[in-house]
N, C-alpha and C positions, 0 to 999 in steps of 0.2 A: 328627560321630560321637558323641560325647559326648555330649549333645544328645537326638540320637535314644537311645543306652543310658539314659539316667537316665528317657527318658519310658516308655521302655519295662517298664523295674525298678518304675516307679511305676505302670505299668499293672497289670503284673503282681500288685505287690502288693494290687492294687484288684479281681482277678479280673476286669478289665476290658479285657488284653490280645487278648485274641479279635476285638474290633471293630478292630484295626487290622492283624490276621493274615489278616482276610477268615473266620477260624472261626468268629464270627458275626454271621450274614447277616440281614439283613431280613426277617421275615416278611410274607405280601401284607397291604397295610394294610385290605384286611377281616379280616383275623387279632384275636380276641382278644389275642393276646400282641405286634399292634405299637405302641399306645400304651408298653409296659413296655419294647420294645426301644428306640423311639425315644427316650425318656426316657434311659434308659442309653447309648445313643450321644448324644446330646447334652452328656451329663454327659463323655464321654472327650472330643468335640470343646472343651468350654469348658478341662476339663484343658489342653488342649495349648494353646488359643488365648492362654490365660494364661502360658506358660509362654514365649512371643514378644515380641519385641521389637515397638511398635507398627507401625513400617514391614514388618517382614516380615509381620503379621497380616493388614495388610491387602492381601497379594498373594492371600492365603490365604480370607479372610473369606465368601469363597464360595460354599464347599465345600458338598456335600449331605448326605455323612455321612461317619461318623470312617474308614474306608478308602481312600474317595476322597480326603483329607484329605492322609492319611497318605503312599498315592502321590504326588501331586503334593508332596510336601516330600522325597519321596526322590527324586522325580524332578527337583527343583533343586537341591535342595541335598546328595543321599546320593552319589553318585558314586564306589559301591566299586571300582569300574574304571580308581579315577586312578592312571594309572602313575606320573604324572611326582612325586606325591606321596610315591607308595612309593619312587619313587629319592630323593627327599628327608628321607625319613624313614631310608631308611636311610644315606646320607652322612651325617645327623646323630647316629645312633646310632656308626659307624666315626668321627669324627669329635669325640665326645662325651670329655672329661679331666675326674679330678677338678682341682676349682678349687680353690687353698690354703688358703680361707679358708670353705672346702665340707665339712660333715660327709661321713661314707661314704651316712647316711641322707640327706640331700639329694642327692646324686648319685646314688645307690641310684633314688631315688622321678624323678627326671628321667630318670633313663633309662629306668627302667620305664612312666612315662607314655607314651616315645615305643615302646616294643616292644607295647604294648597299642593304640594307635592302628594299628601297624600289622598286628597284627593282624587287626586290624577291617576294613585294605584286603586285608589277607591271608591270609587262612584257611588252615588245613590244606589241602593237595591229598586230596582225596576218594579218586582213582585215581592207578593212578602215570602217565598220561600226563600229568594234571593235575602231579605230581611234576615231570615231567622240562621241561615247561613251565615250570613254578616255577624250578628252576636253573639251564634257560638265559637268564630273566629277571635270577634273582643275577647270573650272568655277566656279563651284557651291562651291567646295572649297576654290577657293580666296574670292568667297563673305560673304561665312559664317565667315569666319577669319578677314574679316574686319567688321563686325554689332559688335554693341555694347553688352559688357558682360550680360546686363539685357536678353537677347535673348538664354543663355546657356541653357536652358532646351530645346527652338526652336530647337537649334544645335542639343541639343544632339536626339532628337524624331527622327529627319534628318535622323541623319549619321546613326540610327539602325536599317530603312528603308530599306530593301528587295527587290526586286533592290532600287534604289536609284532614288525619286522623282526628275522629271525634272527640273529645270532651271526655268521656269515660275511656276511651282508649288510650289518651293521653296520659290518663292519671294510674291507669294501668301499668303503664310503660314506665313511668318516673317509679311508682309502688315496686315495679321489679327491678329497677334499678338500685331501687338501695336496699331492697332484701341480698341482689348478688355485694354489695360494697360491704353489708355486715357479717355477708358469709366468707368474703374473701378479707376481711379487713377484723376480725372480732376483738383485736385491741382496743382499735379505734374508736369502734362504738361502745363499748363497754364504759 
């Protein structure tokens, strides 16, 4: 995520952003003007090819022009639909103390890091269903984050869920979790 902002900022500032929004498009290459586009999509492909690590370049090295490029690196590596990382992001925000030996501006700038990442998994809700989607996601978040560590595999089954099991479904799931732990374990709970 970072990553893609700073290439984008640097697109941007290049007026060169549009080849990787799909806003501009190829003209037929009997066009006058597509030596001048291809050139300039060229110019945004080497930006970014340079901007890689040489292993990740060459998954990339490919590519035919700066959109196509651009998808396939969002489509490995952009993955704004990780949940498991917004519950991550956000147990580490709930989670997050200043250190004693931590200005305010250091902890200030660490947490702010992580509310801006998440961010970027998480947008405003556009509408309010999107809204109310949003908070029953918090929810189900803060609850998982407060069950006990024996339930990490529960968590994890959760959070790689497709949409994302409801609220009562969740709590279903965890409920039948630990009826099978005391039927399989009746020491333990006793």
């Amino acid at each position: 995520m970072p990553w893609a902002r700073a290439i984008s900022v640097a697109l941007g500032g290049r007026s060169k952003i549009g080849h990787i929004m799909g806003i501009v498009t190829p003209p037929a290459a009997t066009d006058d003007k597509f030596e001048s586009w291809r050139s300039s999509d060229n110019q945004v492909m080497t930006w970014i090819f340079n901007s890689m690590e040489p292993e990740v370049y060459e998954i990339f090295a490919y590519s035919e022009i700066a959109k196509e490029l651009w998808d396939s690196i969002k489509e490995h590596y952009g993955n704004q639909n990780n949940i498991s990382r917004v519950f991550e992001l956000q147990q580490e925000v709930c989670q997050t103390k200043q250190l004693p030996t931590q200005s305010f501006n250091e902890h200030l700038g660490l947490i702010k890091k992580r509310w801006d990442e998440l961010k970027q998994y998480h947008p405003k809700a556009a509408t309010v269903d999107e809204y109310v989607i949003r908070e029953e996601q918090d929810k189900l978040f803060m609850l998982l984050a407060s069950v006990r560590p024996e339930y990490e595999d529960a968590k994890r089954q959760i959070l790689m869920t497709t949409p994302l099991p409801s609220f009562a479904t969740v709590c279903n799931i965890i409920q039948r979790e630990e009826t099978r732990r005391r039927v399989m374990n009746p020491v333990i709970s006793s």
